[in-house]
C-alpha positions as CSV (number, residue, x, y, z in Angstrom):
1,X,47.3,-20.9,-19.3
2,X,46.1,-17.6,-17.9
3,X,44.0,-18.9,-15.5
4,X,46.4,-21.0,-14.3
5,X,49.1,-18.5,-13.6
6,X,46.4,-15.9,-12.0
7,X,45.6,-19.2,-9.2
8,X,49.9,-19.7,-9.4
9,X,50.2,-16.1,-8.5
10,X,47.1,-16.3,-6.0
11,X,48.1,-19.4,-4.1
12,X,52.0,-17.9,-3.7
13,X,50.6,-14.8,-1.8
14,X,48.1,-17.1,0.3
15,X,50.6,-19.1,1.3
16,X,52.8,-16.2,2.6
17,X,49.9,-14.8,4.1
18,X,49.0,-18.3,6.2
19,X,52.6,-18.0,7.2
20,X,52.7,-14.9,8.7
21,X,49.5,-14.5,9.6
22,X,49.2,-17.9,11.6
23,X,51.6,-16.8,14.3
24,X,49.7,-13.8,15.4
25,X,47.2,-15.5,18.1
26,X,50.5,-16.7,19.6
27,X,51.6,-13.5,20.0
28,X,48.5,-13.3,22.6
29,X,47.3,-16.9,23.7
30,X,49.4,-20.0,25.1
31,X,48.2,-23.7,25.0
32,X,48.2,-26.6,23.3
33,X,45.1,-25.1,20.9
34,X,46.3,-24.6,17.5
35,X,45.1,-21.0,17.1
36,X,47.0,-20.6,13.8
37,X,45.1,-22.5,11.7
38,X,42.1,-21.8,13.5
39,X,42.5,-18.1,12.5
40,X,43.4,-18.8,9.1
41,X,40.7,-21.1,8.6
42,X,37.8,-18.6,9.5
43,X,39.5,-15.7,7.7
44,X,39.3,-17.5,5.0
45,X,36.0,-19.1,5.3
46,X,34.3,-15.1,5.8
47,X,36.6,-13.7,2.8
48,X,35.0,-16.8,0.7
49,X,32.1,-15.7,2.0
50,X,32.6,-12.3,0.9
51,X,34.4,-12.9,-2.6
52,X,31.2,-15.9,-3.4
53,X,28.8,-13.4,-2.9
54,X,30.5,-10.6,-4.3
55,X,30.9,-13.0,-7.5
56,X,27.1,-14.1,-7.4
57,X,26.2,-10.2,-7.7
58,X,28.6,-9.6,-10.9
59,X,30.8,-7.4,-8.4
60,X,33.8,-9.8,-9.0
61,X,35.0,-9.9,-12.3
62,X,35.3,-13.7,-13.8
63,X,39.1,-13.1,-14.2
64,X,39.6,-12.3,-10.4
65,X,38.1,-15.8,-9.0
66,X,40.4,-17.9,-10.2
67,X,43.3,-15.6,-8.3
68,X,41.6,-14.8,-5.4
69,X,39.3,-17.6,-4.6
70,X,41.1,-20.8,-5.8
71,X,44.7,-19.0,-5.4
72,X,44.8,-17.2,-2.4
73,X,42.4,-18.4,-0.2
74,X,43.1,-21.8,-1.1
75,X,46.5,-21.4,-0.2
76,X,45.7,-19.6,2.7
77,X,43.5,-21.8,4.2
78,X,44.4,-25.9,5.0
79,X,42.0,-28.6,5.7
80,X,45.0,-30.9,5.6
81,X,46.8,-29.1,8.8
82,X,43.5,-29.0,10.5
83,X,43.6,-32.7,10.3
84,X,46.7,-33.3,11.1
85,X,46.2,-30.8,14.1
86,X,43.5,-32.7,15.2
87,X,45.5,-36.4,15.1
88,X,48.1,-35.5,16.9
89,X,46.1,-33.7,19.9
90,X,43.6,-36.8,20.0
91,X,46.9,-39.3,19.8
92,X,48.6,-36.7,23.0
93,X,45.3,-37.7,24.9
94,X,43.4,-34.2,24.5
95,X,40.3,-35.3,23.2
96,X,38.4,-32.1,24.7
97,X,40.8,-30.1,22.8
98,X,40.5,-31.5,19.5
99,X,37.0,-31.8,19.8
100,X,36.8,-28.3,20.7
101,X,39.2,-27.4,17.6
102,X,36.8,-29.4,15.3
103,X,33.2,-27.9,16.7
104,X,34.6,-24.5,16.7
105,X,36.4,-24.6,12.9
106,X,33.0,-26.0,11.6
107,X,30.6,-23.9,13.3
108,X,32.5,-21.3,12.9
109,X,33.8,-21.5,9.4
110,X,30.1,-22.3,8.4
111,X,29.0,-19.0,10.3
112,X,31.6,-16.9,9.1
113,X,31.2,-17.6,5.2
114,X,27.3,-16.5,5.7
115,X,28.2,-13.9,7.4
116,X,30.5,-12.7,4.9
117,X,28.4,-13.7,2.2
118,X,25.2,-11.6,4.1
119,X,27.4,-8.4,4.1
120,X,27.9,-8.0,0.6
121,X,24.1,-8.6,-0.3
């Protein structure tokens, strides 16, 4: 039960977070590219990055995944807006865009998490 109100508790602030932290590239950039989610997506893949590593070397105590890394980031982050993200720009007719969106969230993501992950060793 413990565990499941630390990822409750977790996931409440990541989703607060992915709220107000996805309108900031709008602040600055225009388009149809959904910098939101793009932002919040490789945020979260470096902090995973980060808190994995930091697990791996004993530095994050067992109690804190659950909170931080299922919780939070997991509410933070959102595969399922991505997706949708990319359906609706390929179904508008910008397939460069949405092929863009993917290439860059993957790459990215995948560069950012070892990135994070190579700071903390």
């Amino acid at each position: 039960m413990k565990q499941i109100a630390l990822i409750a508790a977790g996931g409440a602030v990541g989703a607060i977070l992915r709220f107000l932290l996805s309108s900031l590239p709008y602040r600055y950039l225009d388009g149809d590219f959904p910098y939101g989610t793009l932002f919040v997506n490789l945020l979260g893949a470096f902090l995973l990055g980060v808190l994995w590593q930091s697990a791996e070397n004993a530095i994050l105590p067992d109690d804190l995944r659950p909170l931080l890394m299922t919780g939070l980031l997991g509410a933070l982050t959102t595969f399922s807006t991505f997706a949708l993200e990319n359906m609706r720009l390929m179904s508008d007719g910008k397939v460069g865009v949405a092929l863009a969106y993917l290439f860059l969230s993957n790459s990215l993501g995948i560069l950012l998490a070892w990135l994070g992950a190579t700071l903390v060793r």
